[in-house]
C-alpha positions as CSV (number, residue, x, y, z in Angstrom):
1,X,5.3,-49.0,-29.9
2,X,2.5,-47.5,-32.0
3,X,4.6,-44.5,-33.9
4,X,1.5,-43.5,-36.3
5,X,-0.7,-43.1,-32.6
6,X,2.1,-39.8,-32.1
7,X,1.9,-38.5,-35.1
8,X,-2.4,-38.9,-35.3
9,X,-1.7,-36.7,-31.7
10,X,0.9,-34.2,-33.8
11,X,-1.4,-33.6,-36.3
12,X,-4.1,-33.0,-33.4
13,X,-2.5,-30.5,-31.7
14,X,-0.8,-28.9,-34.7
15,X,2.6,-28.9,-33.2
16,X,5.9,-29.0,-35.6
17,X,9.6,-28.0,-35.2
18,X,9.8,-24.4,-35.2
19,X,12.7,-23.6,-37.4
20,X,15.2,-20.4,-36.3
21,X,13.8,-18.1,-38.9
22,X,10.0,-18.8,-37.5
23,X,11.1,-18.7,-33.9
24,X,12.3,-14.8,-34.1
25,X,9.9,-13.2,-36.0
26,X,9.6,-9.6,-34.7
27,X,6.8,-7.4,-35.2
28,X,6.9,-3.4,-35.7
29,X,4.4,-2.8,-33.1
30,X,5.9,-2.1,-29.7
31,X,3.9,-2.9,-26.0
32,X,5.1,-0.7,-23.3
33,X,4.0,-1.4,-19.3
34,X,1.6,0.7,-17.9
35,X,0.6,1.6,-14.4
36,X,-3.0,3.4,-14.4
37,X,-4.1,4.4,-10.7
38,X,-7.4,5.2,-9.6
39,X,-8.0,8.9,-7.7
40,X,-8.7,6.8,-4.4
41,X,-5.1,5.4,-4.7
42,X,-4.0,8.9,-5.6
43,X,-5.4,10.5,-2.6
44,X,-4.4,8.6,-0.3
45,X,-0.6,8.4,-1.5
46,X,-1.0,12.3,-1.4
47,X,-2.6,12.3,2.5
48,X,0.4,9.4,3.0
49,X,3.2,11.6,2.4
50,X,1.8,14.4,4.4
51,X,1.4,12.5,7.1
52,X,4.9,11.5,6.2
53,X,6.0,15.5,6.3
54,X,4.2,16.5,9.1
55,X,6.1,16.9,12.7
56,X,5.9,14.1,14.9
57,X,5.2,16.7,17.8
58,X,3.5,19.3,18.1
59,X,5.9,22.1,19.9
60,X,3.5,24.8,20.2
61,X,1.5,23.1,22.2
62,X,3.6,21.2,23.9
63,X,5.7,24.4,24.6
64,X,2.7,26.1,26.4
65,X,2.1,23.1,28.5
66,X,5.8,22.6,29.0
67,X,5.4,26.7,30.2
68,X,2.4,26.6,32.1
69,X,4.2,23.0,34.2
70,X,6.9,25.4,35.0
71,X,4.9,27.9,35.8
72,X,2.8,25.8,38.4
73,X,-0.1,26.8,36.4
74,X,-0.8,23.8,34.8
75,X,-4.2,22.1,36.4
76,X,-5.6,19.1,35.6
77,X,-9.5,19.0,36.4
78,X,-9.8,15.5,38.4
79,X,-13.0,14.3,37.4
80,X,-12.7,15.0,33.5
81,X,-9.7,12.8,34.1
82,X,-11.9,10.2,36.3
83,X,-13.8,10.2,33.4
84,X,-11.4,9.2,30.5
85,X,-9.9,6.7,32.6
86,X,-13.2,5.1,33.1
87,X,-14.0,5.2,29.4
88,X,-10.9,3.7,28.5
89,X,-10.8,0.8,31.2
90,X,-14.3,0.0,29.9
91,X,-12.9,0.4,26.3
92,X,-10.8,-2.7,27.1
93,X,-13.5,-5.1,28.2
């Protein structure tokens, strides 16, 4: 086994035995973590949670319809409906 080969290498790659002393030096400068986000990411945490807050439902329009149902006044105009069926069958192909 060629010892003086490793120690050619050591001397290469400077590497030595840290002692304790070396191994713990601290420094007087201190690194904190920072998060930095851009105003895209801003905005569109802000429209996020007011998407969050806002109601699921919509109760005063459902109300009137709910009303105008009861009412019998509620009409539905058949070929404005024929005609969003159609778009969304044809949507699927």
């Amino acid at each position: 086994m060629r010892i003086d080969a490793y120690n050619q290498i050591q001397q290469i790659y400077g590497t030595k035995k840290l002692n304790k002393a070396e191994g713990k030096k601290t420094t007087n400068t201190s690194f904190r973590d920072q998060l930095i986000l851009s105003s895209t990411a801003m905005d569109t945490a802000i429209a996020k949670q007011a998407v969050a807050n806002a109601p699921d439902v919509r109760e005063d329009l459902v109300g009137s319809i709910k009303q105008q149902i009861d009412n019998d006044t509620y009409e539905v105009d058949a070929d404005d409906f024929a005609g969003k069926l159609l778009e969304k069958y044809n949507g699927l192909f």
